[in-house]
C-alpha positions in Angstrom: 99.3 86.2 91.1 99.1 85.9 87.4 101.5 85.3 85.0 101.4 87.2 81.5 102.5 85.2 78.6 102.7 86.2 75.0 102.1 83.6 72.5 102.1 84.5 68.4 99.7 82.7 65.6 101.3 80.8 62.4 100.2 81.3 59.2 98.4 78.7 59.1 96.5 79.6 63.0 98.0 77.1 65.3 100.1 79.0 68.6 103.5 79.1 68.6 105.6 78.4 71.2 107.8 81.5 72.8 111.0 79.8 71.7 110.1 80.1 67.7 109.3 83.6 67.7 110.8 85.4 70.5 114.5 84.9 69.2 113.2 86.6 65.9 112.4 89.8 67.4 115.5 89.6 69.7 117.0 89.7 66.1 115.2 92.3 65.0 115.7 94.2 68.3 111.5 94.6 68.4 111.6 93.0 71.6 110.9 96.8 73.2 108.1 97.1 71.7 106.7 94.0 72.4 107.1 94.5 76.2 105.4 97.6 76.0 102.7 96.1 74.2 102.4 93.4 76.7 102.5 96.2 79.7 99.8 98.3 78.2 97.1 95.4 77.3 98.0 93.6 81.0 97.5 97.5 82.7 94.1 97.4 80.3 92.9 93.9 81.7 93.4 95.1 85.1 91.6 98.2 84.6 88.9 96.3 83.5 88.3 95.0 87.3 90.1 92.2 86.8 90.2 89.8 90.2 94.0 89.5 89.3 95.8 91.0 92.3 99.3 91.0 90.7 101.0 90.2 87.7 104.2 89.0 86.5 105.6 90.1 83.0 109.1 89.1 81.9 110.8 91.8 80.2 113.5 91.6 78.1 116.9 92.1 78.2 116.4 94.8 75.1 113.5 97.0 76.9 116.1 97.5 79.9 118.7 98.6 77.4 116.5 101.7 76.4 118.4 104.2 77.2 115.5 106.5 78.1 113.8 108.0 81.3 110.7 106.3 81.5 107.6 105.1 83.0 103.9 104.5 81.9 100.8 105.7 82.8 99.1 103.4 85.5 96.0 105.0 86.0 93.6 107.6 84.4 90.6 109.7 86.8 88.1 112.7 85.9 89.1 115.6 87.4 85.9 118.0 87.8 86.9 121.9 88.2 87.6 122.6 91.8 88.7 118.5 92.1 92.9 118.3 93.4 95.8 116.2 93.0 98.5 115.9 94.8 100.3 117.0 98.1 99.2 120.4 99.4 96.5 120.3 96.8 99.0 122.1 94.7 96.9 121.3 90.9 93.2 122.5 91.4 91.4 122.1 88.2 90.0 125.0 86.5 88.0 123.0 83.7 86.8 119.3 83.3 89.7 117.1 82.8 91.7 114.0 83.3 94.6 112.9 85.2 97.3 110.1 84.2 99.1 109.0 87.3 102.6 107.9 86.9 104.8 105.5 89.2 107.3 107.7 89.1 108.5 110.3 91.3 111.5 112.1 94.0 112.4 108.2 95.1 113.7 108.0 91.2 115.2 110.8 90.6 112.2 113.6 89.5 113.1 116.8 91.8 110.0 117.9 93.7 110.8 121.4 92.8 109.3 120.2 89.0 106.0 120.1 90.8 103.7 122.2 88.4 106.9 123.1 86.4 107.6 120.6 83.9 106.4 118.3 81.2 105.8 114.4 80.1 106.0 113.3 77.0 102.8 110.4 76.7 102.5 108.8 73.2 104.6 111.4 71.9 102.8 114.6 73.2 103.6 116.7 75.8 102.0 117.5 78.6 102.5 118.9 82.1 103.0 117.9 85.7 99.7 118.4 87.5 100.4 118.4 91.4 102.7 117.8 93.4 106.1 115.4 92.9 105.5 112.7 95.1 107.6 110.0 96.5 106.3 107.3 94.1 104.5 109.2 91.4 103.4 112.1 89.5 100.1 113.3 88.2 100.0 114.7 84.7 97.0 116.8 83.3 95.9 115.0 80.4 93.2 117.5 79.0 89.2 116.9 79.0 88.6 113.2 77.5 91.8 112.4 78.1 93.9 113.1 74.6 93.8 109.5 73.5 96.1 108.7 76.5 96.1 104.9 77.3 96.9 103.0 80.6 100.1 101.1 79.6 101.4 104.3 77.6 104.8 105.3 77.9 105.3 108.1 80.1 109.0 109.8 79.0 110.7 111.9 81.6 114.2 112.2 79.9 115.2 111.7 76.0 114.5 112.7 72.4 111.9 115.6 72.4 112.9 116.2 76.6 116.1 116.7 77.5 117.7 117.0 80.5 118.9 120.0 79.8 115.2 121.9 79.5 114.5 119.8 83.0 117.7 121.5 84.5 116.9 124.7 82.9 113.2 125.1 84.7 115.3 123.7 88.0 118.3 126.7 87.1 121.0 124.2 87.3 122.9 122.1 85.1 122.0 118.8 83.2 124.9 116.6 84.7 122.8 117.7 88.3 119.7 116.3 86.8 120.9 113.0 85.5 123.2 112.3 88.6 120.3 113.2 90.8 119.2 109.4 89.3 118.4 107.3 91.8 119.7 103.5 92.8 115.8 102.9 91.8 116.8 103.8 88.1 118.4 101.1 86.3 122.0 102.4 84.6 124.0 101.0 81.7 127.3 102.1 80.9 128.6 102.4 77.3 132.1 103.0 76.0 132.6 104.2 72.1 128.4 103.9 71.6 128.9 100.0 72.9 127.7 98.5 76.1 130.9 98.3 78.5 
């Protein structure tokens, strides 16, 4: 196993050491972002054929704050037409595309009745559920060259541009069913008057 660390340039080129910097963008409250920058180029070196088995990445206190749904895409495949994903081979491909799998699935909360039936939001965009809802993760249907879509990328589930309510809508239910349906997997934090309690 590998360790990641993150280590920032001066002005004047030499390294600095985690303890000069990091406190700054805990101050700044950048620290999300630098976690998910440090997820996606770690997912990119692996994807590379690193020898690397695992890795270990220290997340911040900040990133598990987010108050979002979340995930990233771990993996992207060509998907010729005729190809399948999924249980059941419930997504057949009916053109040349790619496929963005997602550790995410009915062991975390995502109801396997959204198979084929709902949508991701990756870097911002939405796009659907292709397959079924398995235990660990979902497949999404990228489009043909893949739509700029990035291992590492955040995959959104639940929050701004998807809401629970449009999840629990496509399910013919209510939201508080969706976001109770959370699993122990999913980490919760608990806020009183818009502060952490």
């Amino acid at each position: 196993m590998a360790e990641v660390l993150v280590r920032m340039r001066s002005e004047e080129k030499s390294l600095l050491p985690p303890g000069e910097f990091l406190p700054v963008f805990e101050h700044y409250r950048m620290m999300p972002q630098l976690d998910r920058w440090v997820v996606r180029t770690a997912a990119r070196f692996l994807g590379r054929g690193s020898k690397v088995p695992r890795l270990a990445i220290n997340l911040s206190g900040q990133t598990l704050e987010d108050p979002d749904f979340a995930s990233y895409v771990a993996e992207l495949k060509s998907c010729e037409p005729g190809e399948s994903a999924g249980y059941g081979r419930r997504f057949v491909a009916e053109r040349d595309t790619v496929l963005a799998t997602v550790p995410i699935g009915y062991g975390d909360g995502v109801r396997r009745a959204l198979t084929n039936r709902a949508d991701v939001l990756l870097a911002g965009r939405r796009f659907p559920i292709a397959g079924t809802v398995s235990m660990d993760n979902i497949t999404v249907d990228v489009g043909p060259g893949g739509g700029g879509i990035g291992r590492g990328d955040e995959a959104l589930l639940i929050g701004p541009g998807l809401a629970a309510e449009e999840m629990a809508e496509r399910l013919q239910t209510i939201n508080y069913e969706i976001t109770c349906g959370l699993t122990p997997r999913v980490v919760r934090r608990y806020h009183r008057d818009g502060e952490p309690a």
